[in-house]
C-alpha positions as CSV (number, residue, x, y, z in Angstrom):
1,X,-0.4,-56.3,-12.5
2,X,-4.1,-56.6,-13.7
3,X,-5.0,-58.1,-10.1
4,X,-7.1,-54.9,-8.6
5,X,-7.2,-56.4,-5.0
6,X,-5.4,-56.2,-2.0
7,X,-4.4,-58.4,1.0
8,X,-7.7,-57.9,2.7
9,X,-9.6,-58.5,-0.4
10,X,-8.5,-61.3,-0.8
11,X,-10.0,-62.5,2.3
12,X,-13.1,-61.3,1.5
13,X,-13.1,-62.5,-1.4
14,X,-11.8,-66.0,0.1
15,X,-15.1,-65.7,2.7
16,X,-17.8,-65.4,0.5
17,X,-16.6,-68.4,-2.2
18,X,-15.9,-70.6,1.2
19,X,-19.3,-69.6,2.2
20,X,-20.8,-70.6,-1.2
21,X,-19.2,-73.7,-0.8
22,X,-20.8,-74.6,2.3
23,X,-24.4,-73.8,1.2
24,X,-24.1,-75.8,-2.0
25,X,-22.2,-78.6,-1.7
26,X,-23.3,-81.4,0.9
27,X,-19.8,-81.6,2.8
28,X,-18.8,-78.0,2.2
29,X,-18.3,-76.8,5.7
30,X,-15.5,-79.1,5.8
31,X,-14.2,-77.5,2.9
32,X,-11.5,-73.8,2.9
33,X,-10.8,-71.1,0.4
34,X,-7.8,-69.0,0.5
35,X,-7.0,-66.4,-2.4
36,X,-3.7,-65.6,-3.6
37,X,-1.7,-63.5,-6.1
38,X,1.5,-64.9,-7.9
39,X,2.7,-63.2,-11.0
40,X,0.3,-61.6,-11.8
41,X,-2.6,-63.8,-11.8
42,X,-5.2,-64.4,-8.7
43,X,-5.2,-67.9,-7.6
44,X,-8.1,-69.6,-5.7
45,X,-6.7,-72.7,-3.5
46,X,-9.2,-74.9,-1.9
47,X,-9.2,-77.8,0.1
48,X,-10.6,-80.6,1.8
49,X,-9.9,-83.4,4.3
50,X,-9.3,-86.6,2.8
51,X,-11.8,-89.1,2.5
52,X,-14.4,-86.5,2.0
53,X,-15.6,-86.4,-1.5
54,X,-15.3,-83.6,-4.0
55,X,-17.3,-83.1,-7.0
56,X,-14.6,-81.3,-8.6
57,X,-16.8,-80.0,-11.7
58,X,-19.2,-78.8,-9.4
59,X,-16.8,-77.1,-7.0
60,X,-15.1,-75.5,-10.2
61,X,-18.7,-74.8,-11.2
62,X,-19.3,-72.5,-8.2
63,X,-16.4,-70.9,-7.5
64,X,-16.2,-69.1,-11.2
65,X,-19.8,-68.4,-10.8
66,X,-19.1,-66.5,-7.7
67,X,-15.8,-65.0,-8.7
68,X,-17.9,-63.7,-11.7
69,X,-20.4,-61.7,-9.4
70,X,-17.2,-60.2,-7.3
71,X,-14.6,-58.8,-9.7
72,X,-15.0,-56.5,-12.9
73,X,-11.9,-57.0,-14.5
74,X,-11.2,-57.0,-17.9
75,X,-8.7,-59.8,-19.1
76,X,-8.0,-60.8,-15.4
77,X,-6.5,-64.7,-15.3
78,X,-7.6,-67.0,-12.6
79,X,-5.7,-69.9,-11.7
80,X,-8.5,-72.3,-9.2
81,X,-6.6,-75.1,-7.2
82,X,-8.2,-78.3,-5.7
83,X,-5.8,-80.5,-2.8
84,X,-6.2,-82.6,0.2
85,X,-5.7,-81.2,3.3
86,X,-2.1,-81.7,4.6
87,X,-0.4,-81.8,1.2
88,X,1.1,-79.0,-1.1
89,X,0.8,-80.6,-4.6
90,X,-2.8,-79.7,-6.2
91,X,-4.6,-83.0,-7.3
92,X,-7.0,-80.5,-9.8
93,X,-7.0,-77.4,-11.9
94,X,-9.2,-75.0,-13.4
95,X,-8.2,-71.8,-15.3
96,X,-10.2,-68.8,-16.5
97,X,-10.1,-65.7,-18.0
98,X,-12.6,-63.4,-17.0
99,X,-14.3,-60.8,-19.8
100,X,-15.3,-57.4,-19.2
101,X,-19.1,-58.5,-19.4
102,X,-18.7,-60.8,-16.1
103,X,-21.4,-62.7,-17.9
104,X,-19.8,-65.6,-18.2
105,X,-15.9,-66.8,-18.5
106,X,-13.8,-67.8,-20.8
107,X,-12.2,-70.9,-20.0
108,X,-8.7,-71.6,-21.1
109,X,-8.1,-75.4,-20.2
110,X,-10.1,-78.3,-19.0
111,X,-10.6,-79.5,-15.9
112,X,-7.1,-81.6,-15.0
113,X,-6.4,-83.7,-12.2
114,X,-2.8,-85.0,-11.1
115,X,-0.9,-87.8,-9.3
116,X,2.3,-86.1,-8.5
117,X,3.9,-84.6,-11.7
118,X,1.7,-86.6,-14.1
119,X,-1.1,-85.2,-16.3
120,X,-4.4,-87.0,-16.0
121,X,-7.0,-86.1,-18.2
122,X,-10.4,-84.8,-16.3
123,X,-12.2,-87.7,-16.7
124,X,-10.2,-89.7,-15.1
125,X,-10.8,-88.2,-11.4
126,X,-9.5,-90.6,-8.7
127,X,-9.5,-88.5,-5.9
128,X,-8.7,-91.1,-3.7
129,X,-5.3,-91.4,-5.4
130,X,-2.8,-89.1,-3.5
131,X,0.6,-88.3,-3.4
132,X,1.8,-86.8,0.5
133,X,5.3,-86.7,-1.0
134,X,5.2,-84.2,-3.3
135,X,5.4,-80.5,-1.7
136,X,3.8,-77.4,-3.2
137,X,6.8,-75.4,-4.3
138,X,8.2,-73.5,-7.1
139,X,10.6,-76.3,-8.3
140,X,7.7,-78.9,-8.3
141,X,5.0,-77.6,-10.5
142,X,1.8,-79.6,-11.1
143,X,1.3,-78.4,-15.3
144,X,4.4,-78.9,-17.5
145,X,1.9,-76.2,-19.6
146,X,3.4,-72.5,-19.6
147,X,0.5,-70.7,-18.1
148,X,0.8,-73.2,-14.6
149,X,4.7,-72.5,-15.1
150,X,4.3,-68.9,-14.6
151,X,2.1,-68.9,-11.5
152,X,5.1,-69.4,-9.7
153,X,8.9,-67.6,-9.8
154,X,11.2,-70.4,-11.9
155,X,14.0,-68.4,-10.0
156,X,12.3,-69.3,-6.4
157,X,13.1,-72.8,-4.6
158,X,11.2,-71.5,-1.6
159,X,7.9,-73.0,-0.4
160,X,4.6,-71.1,-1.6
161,X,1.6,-72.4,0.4
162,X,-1.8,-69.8,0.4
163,X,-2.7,-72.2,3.6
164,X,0.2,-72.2,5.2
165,X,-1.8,-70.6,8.2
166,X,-5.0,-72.7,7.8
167,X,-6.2,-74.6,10.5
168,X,-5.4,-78.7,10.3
169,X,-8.5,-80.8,9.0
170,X,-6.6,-84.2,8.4
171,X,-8.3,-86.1,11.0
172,X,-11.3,-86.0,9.1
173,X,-9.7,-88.3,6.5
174,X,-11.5,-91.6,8.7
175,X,-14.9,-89.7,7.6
176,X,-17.3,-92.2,5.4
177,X,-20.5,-90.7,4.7
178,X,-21.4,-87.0,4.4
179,X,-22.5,-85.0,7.3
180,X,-25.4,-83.1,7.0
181,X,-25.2,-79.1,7.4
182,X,-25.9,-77.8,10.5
183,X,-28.5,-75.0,10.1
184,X,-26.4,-72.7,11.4
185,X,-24.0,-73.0,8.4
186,X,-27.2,-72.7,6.1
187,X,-28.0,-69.6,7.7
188,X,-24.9,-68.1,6.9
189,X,-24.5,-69.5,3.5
190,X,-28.0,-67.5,2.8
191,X,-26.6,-64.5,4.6
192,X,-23.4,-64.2,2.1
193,X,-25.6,-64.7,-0.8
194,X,-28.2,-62.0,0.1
195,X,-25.1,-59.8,1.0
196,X,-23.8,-60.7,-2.7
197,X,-26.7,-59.1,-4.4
198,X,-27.0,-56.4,-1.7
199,X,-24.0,-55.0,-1.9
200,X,-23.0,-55.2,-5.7
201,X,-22.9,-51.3,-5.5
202,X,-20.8,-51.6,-2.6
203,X,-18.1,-53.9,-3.9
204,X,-17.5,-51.8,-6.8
205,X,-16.3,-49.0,-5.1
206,X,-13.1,-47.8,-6.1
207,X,-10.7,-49.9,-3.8
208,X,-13.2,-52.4,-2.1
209,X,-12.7,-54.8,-4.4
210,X,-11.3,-53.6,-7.6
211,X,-7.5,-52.3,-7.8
212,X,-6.8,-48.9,-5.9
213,X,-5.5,-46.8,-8.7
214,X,-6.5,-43.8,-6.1
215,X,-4.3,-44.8,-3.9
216,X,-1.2,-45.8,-6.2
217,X,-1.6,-42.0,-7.9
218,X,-1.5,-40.5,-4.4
219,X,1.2,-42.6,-2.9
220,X,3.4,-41.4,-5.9
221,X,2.6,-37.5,-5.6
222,X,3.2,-37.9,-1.8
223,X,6.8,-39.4,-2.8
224,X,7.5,-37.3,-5.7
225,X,6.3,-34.4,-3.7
226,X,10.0,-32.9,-2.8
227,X,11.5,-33.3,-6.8
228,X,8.2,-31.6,-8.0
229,X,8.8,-28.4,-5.8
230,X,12.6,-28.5,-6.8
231,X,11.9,-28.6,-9.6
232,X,9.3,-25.7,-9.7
233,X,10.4,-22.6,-11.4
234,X,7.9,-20.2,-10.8
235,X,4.4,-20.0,-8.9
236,X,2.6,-20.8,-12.1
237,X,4.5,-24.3,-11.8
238,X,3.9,-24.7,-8.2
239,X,-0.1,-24.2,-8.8
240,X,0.3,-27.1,-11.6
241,X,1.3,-29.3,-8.6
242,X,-1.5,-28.3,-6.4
243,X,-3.9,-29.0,-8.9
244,X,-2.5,-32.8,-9.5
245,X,-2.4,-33.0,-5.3
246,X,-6.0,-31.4,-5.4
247,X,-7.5,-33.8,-7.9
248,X,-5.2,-36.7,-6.1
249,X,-7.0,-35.8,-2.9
250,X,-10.5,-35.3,-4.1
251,X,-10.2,-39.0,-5.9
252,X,-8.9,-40.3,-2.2
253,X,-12.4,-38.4,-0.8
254,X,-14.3,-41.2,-2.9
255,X,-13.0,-44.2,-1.7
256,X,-15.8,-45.6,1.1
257,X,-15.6,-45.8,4.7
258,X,-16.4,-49.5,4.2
259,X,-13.1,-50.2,2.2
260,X,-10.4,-52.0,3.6
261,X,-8.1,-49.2,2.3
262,X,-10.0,-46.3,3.7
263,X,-7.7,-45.4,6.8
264,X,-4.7,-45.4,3.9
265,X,-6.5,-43.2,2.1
266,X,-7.7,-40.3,4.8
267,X,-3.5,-40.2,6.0
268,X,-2.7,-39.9,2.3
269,X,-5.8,-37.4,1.6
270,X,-4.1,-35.3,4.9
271,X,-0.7,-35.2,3.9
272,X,-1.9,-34.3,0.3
273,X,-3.9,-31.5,1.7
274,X,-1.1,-30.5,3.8
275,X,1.0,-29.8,0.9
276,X,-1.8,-28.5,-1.3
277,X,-2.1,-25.6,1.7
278,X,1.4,-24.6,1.6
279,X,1.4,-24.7,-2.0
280,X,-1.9,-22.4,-1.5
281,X,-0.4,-20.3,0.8
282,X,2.5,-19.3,-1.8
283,X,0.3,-18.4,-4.3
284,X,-1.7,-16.5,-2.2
285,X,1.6,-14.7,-1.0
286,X,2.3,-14.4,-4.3
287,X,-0.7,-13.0,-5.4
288,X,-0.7,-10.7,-3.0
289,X,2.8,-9.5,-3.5
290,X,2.4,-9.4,-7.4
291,X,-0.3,-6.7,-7.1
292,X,1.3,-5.0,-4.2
293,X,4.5,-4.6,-6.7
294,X,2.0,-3.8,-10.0
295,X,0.7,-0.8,-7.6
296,X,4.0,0.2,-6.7
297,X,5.0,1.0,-10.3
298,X,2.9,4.5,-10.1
299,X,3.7,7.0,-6.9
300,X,1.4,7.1,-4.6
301,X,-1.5,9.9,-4.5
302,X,-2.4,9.6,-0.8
303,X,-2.0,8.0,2.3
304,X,-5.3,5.8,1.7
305,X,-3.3,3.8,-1.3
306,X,0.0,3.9,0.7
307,X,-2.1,2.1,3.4
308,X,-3.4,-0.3,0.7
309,X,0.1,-1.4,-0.2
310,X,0.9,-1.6,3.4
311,X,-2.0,-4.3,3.4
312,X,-1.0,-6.4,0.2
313,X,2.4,-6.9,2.0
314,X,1.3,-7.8,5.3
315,X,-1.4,-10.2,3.1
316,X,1.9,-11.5,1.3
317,X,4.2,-11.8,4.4
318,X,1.5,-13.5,6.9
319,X,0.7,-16.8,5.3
320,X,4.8,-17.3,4.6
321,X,5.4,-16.6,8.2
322,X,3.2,-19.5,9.1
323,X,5.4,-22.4,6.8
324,X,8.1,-23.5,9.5
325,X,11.7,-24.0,8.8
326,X,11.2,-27.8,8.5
327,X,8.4,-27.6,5.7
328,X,9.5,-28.5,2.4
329,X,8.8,-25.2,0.8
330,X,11.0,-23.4,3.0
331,X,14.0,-22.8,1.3
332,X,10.9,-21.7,-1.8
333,X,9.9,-19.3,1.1
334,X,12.1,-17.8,3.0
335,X,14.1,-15.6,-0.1
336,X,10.7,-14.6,-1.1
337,X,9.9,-13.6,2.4
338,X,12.9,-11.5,3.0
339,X,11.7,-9.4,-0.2
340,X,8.1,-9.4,1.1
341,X,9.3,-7.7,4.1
342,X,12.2,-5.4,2.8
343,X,9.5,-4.0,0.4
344,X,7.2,-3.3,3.0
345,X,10.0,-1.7,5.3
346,X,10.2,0.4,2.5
347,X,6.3,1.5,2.2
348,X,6.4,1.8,6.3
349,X,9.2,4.6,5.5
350,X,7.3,6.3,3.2
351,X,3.8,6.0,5.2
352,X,6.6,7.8,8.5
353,X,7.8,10.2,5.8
354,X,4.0,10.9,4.7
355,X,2.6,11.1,8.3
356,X,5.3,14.1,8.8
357,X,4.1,16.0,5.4
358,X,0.7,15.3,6.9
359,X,1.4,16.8,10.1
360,X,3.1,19.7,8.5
361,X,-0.2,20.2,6.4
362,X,-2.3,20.5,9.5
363,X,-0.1,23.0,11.4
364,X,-0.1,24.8,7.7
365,X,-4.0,25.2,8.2
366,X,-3.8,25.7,12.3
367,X,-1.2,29.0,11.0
368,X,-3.7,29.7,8.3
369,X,-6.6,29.7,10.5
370,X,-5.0,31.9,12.8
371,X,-3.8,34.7,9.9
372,X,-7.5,34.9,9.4
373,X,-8.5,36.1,12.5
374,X,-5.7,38.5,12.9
375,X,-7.0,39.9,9.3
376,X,-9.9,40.3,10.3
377,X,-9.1,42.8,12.7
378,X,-6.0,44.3,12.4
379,X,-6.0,48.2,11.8
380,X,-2.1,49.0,12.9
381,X,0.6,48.8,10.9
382,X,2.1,46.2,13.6
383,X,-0.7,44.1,13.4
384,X,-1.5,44.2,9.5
385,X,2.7,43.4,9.7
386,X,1.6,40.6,12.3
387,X,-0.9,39.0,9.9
388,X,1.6,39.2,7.0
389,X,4.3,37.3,8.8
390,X,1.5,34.3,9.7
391,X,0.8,33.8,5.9
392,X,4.3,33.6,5.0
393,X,4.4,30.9,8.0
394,X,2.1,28.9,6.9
395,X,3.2,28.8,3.3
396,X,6.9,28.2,4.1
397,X,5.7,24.8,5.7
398,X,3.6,23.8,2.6
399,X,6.9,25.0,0.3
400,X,9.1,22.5,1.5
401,X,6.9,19.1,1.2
402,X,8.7,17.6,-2.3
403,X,6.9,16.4,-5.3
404,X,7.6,13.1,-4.6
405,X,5.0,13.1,-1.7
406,X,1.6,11.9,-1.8
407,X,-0.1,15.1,-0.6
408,X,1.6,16.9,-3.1
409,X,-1.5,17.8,-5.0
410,X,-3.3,19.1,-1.5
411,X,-0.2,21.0,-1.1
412,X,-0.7,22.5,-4.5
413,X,-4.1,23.2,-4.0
414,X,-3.4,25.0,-0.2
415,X,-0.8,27.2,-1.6
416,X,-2.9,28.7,-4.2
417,X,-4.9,29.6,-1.5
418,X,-3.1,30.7,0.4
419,X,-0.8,32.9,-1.5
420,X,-2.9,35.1,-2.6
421,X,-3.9,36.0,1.2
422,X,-0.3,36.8,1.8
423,X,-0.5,39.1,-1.6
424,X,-3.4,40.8,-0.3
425,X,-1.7,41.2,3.6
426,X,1.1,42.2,2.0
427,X,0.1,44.6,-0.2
428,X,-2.2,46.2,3.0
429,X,0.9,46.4,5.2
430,X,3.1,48.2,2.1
431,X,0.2,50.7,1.5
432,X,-0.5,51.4,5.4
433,X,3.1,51.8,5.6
434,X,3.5,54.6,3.0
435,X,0.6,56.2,4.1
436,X,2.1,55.9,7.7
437,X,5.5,57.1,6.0
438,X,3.7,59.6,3.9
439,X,1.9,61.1,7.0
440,X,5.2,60.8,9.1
441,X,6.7,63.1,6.2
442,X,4.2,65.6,6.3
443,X,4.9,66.1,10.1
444,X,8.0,66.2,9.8
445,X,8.2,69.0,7.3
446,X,5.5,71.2,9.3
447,X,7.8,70.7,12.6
448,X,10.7,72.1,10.6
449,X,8.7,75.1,9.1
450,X,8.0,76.0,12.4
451,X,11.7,75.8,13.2
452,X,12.2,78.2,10.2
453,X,9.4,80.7,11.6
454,X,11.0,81.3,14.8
455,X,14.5,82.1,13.0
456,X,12.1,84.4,10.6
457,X,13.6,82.5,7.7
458,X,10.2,83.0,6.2
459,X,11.3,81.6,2.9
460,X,12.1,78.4,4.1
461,X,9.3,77.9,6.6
462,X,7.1,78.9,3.5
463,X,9.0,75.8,1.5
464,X,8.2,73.4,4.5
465,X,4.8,74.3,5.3
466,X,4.3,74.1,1.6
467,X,5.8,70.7,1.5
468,X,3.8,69.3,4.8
469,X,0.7,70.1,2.8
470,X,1.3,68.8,-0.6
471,X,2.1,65.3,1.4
472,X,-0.7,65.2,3.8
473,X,-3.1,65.0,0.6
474,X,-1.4,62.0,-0.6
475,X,-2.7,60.1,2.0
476,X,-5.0,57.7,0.4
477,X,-8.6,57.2,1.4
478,X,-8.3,53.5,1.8
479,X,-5.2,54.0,4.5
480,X,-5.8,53.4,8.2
481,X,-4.3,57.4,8.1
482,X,-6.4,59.4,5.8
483,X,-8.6,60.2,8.6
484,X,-5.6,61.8,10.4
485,X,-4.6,63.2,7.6
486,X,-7.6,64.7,6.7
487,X,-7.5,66.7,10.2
488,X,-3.7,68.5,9.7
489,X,-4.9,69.4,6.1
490,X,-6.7,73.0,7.5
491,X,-4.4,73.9,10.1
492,X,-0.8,73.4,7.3
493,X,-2.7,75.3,4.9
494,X,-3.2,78.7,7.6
495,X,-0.1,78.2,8.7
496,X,1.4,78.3,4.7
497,X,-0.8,81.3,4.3
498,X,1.1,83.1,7.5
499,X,4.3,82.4,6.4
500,X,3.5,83.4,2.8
501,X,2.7,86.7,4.6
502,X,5.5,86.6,6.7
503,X,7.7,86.1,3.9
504,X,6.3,89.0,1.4
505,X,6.7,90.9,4.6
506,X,10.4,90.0,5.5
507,X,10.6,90.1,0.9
508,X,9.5,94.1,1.2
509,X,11.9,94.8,4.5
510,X,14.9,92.9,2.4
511,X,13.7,95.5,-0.7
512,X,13.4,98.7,1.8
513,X,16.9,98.2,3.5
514,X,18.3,97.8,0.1
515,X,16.6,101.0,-1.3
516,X,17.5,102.5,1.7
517,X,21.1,101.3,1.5
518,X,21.1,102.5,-1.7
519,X,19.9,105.8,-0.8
520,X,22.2,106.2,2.3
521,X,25.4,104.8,0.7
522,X,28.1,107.3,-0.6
523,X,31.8,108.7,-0.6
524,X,30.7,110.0,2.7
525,X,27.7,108.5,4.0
526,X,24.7,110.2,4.3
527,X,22.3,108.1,6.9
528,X,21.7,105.2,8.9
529,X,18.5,103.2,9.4
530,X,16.2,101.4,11.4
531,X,13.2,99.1,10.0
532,X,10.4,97.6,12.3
533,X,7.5,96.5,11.9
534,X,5.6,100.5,11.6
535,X,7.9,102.8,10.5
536,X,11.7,103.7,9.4
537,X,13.8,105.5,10.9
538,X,16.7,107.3,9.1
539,X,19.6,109.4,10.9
540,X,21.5,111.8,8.8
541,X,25.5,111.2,9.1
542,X,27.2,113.8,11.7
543,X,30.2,113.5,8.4
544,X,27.4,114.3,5.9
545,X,26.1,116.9,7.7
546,X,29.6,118.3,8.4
547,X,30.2,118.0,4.8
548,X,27.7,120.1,3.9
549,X,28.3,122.8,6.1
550,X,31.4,122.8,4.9
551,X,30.5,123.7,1.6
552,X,28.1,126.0,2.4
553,X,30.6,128.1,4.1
554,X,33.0,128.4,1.2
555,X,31.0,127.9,-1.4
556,X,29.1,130.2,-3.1
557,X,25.2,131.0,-4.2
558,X,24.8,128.1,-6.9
559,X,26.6,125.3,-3.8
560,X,23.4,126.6,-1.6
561,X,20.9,126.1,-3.7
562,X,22.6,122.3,-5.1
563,X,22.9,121.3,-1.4
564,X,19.2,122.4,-1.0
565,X,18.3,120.2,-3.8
566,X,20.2,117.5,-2.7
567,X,18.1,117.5,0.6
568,X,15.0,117.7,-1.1
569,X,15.6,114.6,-3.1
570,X,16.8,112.8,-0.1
571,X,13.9,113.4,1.3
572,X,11.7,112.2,-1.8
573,X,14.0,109.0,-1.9
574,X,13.1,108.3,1.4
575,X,9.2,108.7,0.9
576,X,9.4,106.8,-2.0
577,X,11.0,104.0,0.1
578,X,8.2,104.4,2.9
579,X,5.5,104.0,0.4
580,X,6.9,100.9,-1.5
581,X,7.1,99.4,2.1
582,X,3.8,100.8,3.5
583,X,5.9,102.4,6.5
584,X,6.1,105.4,7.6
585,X,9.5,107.4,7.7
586,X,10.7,109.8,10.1
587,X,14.3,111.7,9.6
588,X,16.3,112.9,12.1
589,X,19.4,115.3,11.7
590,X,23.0,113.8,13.4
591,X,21.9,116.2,16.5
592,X,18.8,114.1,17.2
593,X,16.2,116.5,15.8
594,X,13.1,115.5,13.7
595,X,14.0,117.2,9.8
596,X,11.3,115.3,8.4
597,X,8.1,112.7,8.5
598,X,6.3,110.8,5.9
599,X,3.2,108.3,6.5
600,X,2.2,106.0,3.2
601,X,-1.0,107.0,1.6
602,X,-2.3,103.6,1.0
């Protein structure tokens, strides 16, 4: 339909050509004006009480004058209707066609006047000449021309009457002369027309006058609204509908606060806005989440960016936890929502799983703080063993946070510090323990040459003491025992030197008994012997002795002088004993008595 106006429009529109009437035409305040729309065309329908005269070209005159300076529509037909008051049939018509210019119209018939169903050309205007028999209605139209056919519904039998609810003004039809206006009427009629050129702005408005095309666009988003989110396949789709609902609602923003329309218009504007939020919400959800997953794509270096995906799903769960079951967009939401929040379950797990590695980092560094005060003064073995055992501690809490953890790389970066600490520790504690080991040997093997001295087992005590020394000089400088070390170093090496002497002593005594076994050894032995420390004693055999008497008693000169010689080289064989063991000898014969003495020279 090319009619732009509405119900209240029409009354308007109805107001000011009435009013127009009344200021220019001497009877006009008898006169009414009521608009109407009928396929598609805008029909004016004025009447009068009979007996009061109409100048039909001049009422024609000024109502398409005025309807020019209200509507702006291109092409729009106008049907203009002149009748008595109290009966339907039209006794005049005027039709029109207004242009786009509005500066004048283009008229499409003459003027025509009626008596019942009969065409009377305009100049023949006897308005006295009524018909009260024929009604206005569909079945009885006034043209037999197309254009007055279509005006009204060929299918319809029904009454159509714009003045059905206009008030009755057929006792004026005893009036005979015209009543002057009453200034009042004037007044008004002056009013309208200041008001016409006043508000031309005004009127052309969208929807004060013209056809709401606002309010027709929004009207079919607001009930298309559900099949356009169905239909939505992604969010890119769903912001293509909130920018038709945004630029629906803005266009709704323009329409005045003077238009008849305007309170249409704001509950339209609010449920478009309505929807437009939800809609925003979404794709603010969605942004949200889309970044959230894009981050998720690389792990995590810290806590900070675990945090940060934290907050993009919190930003993508909160504005979907605000659209209610019974919004549209619900059954949109709520799979979208249960991903939201499985995937931050997920990123709450790993913050848990991160806050333990984080707590194991800081007791890593409490232990590690506490190795390096013990280090600093440990001197023991226990306590350099002590310090060890608190580096390997606090490494074996950094060892088992996995790769896949966010502190990874400051676990990385603690363990090479801390290694090397429990190197160094280590390597103390291994070198303070040999030395402690080392030193532990070397007292060990000068307790057991002791042993050795008091059994006078001089070549073992010599081995020993020789040992204790050799290992109490490997005792490094840098060893918490070198001092001690240094102290026993004197004392083994006198007591090595004794037992040397001891044992080239007890050597010689082991080489005298043996020369004097030697010497004393025979088919009958010839002495026994005593060694100590100053002197040897030798006792000649009571059976050697008796053996030589023997044969000096039956043998003759020759057996003397050989058992004389033996004697004498007995003798020498035991000096040459007492000399080679720098003790003196003494020989006594088997009766006790002293036979002979020797006393070393050196």
């Amino acid at each position: 339909m090319e009619v732009g106006v509405i119900e209240e429009d029409l009354e308007f529109i109805a107001q000011i050509l009435q009013e127009q009437l009344r200021a220019e035409i001497p009877s006009g305040e008898y006169f009414q004006v009521k608009c109407a729309v009928k396929k598609d065309q805008l029909m004016i329908l004025t009447q009068h009480p009979q007996g009061v005269s109409a100048d039909t070209e001049n009422i024609f005159g000024l109502l398409e004058e005025g309807l020019r300076s209200l509507l702006n529509h291109h092409g729009q037909h106008v049907e203009i209707f002149l009748r008595i008051a109290g009966v339907k049939l039209p006794y005049a018509k005027h039709s029109l066609v207004l242009k786009a210019s509005q500066a004048k119209a283009e008229e499409v018939g003459e003027f025509e006047v009626s008596f019942e169903n009969e065409r009377v050309k305009p100049e023949v205007q006897e308005e006295e000449k009524l018909d009260h028999s024929s009604p206005f209605t569909a079945s009885d139209a006034l043209m037999d021309d197309q254009s007055s056919t279509d005006i009204l519904d060929e299918s319809e039998e029904q009454s159509f009457d714009p003045m059905a609810d206009a008030p009755d003004l057929s006792y004026y039809t005893t009036l005979q002369s015209r009543r002057p206006s009453k200034p009042i009427v004037l007044g008004i009629v002056v009013a309208a027309i200041a008001i016409l050129g006043g508000t031309a702005y005004l009127l052309t408005r969208p929807c004060v006058m013209s056809e709401c095309k606002e309010i027709q666009t929004a009207e079919g988003l607001d009930k298309s609204w559900q099949r356009l989110i169905q239909t939505a396949k992604s969010e890119s789709e769903l912001t293509t509908v909130q920018q038709q609902l945004g630029k629906a609602t803005t266009a709704l923003k323009t329409i005045p606060s003077w238009s008849r329309r305007y309170r249409e218009a704001e509950i339209l504007a609010t449920n478009l806005s309505r929807h437009s939020e939800t809609i925003n919400k979404i794709i603010k959800a969605s942004g949200a989440a889309s970044l959230a997953t894009q981050e998720s794509q690389t792990p995590a270096n810290s806590a900070e960016e675990l945090k940060a995906r934290q907050n993009l799903w919190r930003q993508a769960i909160a504005p979907l936890e605000t659209i209610n079951t019974n919004n549209e967009l619900y059954g949109w939401v709520q799979p979208r929502l249960a991903i939201y929040r499985a995937k931050l379950r997920i990123v709450n797990q790993q913050l848990q799983v991160e806050d333990k590695w984080l707590k194991k980092i800081t007791a890593a560094k409490n232990v590690a703080n506490v190795a390096m005060k013990q280090e600093a003064t440990a001197k023991t073995l226990p306590e350099l063993q002590k310090v060890q055992s608190t580096w390997q501690v606090a490494i074996n809490a950094l060892t088992i946070i996995p790769k896949t953890s966010s502190v990874y790389s400051e676990v990385q970066k603690l363990l090479t510090e801390y290694r090397p600490k429990l190197v160094a520790a280590r390597d103390r504690t291994t070198k303070l323990q040999l030395a402690a080991k080392t030193y532990q040997q070397a007292i060990e093997n000068a307790e057991q040459a002791k042993r050795y001295e008091k059994q006078n087992q001089w070549q073992a005590a010599v081995t020993y003491w020789n040992q204790a020394l050799k290992i109490v000089k490997q005792v490094k400088e840098d060893s918490l025992y070198y001092t001690q070390a240094q102290t026993l170093i004197q004392p083994y090496s006198t007591s090595l030197k004794q037992a040397q002497a001891k044992l080239q002593v007890a050597n010689s005594l082991q080489q005298t008994q043996t020369d004097l076994e030697k010497t004393c050894s025979g088919e009958v032995r010839v002495c026994n012997y005593t060694i100590n420390e100053r002197e040897i004693i030798v006792w000649i055999t009571p059976e050697y002795e008796q053996a030589l008497n023997s044969s000096l008693n039956q043998g003759t000169q020759n057996t003397v002088a050989n058992i004389t010689n033996y004697r004498q080289s007995l003798q020498q064989a035991l000096d040459i004993i007492s000399d080679n063991a720098n003790l003196a000898v003494i020989v006594f014969d088997a009766q006790g008595s002293q036979i002979h003495g020797h006393i070393p020279t050196r």
